[in-house]
C-alpha positions as CSV (number, residue, x, y, z in Angstrom):
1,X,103.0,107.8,112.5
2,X,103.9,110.2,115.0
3,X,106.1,111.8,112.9
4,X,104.0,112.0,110.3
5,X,101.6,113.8,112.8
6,X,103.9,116.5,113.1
7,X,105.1,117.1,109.8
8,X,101.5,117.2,108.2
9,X,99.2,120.4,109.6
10,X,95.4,120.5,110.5
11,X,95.0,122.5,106.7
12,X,97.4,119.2,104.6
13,X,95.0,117.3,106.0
14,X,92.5,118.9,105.1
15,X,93.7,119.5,101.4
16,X,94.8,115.6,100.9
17,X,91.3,115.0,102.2
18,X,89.5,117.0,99.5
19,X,91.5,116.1,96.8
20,X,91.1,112.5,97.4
21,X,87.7,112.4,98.0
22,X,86.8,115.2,95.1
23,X,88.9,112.9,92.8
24,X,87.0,109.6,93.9
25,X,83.8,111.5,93.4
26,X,84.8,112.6,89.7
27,X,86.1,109.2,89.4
28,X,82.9,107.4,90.4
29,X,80.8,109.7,88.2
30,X,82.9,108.7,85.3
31,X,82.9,104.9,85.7
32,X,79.0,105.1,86.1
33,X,78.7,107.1,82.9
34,X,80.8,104.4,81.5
35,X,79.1,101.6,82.5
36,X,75.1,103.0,81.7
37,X,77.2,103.7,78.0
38,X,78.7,100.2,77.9
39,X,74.8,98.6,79.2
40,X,73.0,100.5,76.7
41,X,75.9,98.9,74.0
42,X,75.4,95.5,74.8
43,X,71.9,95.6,76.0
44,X,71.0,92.9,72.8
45,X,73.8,90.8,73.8
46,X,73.1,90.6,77.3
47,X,69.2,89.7,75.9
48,X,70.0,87.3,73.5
49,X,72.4,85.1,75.2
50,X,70.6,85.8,78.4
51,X,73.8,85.2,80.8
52,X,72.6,85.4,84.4
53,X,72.0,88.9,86.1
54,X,74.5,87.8,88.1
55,X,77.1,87.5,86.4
56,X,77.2,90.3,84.1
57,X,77.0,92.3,87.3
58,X,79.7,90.5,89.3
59,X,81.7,89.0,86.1
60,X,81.3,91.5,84.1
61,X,81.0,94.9,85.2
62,X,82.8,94.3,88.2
63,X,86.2,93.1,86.3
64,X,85.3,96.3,83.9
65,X,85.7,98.6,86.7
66,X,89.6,98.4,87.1
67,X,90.1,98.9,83.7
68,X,88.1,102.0,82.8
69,X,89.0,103.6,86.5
70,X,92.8,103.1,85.6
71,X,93.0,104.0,82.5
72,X,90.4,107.5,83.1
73,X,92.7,108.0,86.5
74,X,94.7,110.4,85.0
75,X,92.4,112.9,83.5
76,X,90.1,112.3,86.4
77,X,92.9,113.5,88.6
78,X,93.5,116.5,86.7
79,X,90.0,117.4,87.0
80,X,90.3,116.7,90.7
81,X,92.8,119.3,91.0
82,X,91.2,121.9,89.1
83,X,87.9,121.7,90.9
84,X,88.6,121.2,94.4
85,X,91.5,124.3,94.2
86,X,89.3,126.6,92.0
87,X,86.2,125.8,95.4
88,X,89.2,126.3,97.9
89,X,90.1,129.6,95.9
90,X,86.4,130.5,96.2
91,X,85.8,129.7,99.7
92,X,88.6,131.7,100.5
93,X,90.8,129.3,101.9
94,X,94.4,129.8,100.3
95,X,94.4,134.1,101.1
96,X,94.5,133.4,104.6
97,X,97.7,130.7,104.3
98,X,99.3,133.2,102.1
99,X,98.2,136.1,104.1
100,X,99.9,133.8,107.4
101,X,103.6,133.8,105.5
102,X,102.9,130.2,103.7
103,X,104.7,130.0,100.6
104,X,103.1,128.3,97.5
105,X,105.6,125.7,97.8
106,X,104.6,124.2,101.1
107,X,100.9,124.7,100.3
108,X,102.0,121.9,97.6
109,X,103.4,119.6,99.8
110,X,100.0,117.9,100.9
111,X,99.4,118.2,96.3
112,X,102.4,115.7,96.1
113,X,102.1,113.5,98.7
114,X,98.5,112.7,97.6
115,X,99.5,112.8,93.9
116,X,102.4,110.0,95.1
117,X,99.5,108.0,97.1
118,X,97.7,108.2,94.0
119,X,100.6,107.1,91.5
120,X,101.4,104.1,93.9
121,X,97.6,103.0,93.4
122,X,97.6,103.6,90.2
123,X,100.9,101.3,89.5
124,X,99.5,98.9,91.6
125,X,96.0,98.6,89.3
126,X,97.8,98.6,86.1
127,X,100.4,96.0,87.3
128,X,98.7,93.8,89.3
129,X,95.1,94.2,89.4
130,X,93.5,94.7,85.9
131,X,95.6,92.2,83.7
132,X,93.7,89.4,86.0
133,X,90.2,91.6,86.3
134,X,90.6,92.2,82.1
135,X,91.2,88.2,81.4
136,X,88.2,87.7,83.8
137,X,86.0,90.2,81.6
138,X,87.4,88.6,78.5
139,X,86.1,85.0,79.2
140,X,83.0,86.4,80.3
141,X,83.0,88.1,76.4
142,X,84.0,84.7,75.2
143,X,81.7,82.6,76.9
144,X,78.8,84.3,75.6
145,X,80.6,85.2,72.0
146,X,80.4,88.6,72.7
147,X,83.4,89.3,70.7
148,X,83.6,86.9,67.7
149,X,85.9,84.3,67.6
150,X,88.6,83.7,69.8
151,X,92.2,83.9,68.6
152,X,93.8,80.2,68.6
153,X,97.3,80.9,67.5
154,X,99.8,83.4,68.9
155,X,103.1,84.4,67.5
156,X,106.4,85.0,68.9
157,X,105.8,84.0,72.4
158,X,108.8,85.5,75.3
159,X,108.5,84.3,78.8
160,X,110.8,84.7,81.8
161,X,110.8,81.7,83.3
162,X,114.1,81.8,85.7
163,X,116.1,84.6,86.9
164,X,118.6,84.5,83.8
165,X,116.3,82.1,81.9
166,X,113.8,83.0,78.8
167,X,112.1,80.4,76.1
168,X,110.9,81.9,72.7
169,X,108.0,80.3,70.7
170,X,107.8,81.3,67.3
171,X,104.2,80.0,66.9
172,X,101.7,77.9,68.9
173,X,98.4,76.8,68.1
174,X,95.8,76.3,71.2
175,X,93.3,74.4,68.5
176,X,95.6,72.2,68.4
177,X,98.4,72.1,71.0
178,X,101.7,72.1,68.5
């Protein structure tokens, strides 16, 4: 950490900073925008099946939430970037570094390391986080046949199941079990 300490100056700090939390604000803004679109959607659903408040809040919309952030992360990034340097740019802040002798490539060192941060969380959502928050959302769907019927046969199945081992199922039917 130390080292870190004196790699990093007062003003990467202070960049990371504002680009995280300009990016978790853009992010936040989007994911409530999605889910007011996605309420207003299923607004007869949730009324006619009449699940419990709370579980379409903490079933529902909270298994939603990894999805849509992950897969709007990108762009939201990108818009992160543009806003936060263009209010930097207008507060004045970069003519003084490049005024001080800092080149434009060390003014992008604390851009990368956050972008890195942010690509590290991002592999970790996509790998780990929303295949087990979108099966969640999915029984939730299912429970209340919000999305039709559910598929009882699957096709071509490959699964790893040692380090040098994998079994192949050409077709399997959950109805029933063969």
């Amino acid at each position: 950490m130390d080292r870190l300490k004196r790699y990093f100056t007062i003003i990467d700090w202070h960049i990371m900073r504002q680009f995280l939390s300009t990016f978790l604000f853009i992010l936040g803004m989007v994911i409530a925008i999605s889910i007011v679109v996605d309420i207003v959607e299923k607004l007869d659903e949730f009324l006619s099946k009449t699940p419990s408040l709370y579980e379409i809040v903490f079933v529902y919309y909270l298994n939603f939430i990894p999805f849509w952030g992950s897969s709007l992360a990108p762009i939201c990034i990108y818009l992160a970037v543009i806003f936060f340097t263009s209010r930097m740019a207008q507060r004045s802040e970069i003519v003084p570094l490049l005024s001080a002798g800092v080149s434009y490539y060390r003014i992008l060192v604390p851009y990368v390391m956050t972008a890195i941060l942010l690509a590290m969380a991002s592999f970790y959502l996509k790998s780990y986080l929303v295949p087990q928050s979108t099966a969640r959302q999915l029984e939730f769907e299912y429970k209340y046949e919000m999305r039709g019927k559910r598929i009882s046969s699957t096709k071509d199945i490959h699964k790893k199941v040692a380090l040098d081992t994998y079994v192949y199922i050409s077709y399997y039917n959950e109805k029933r079990k063969d």
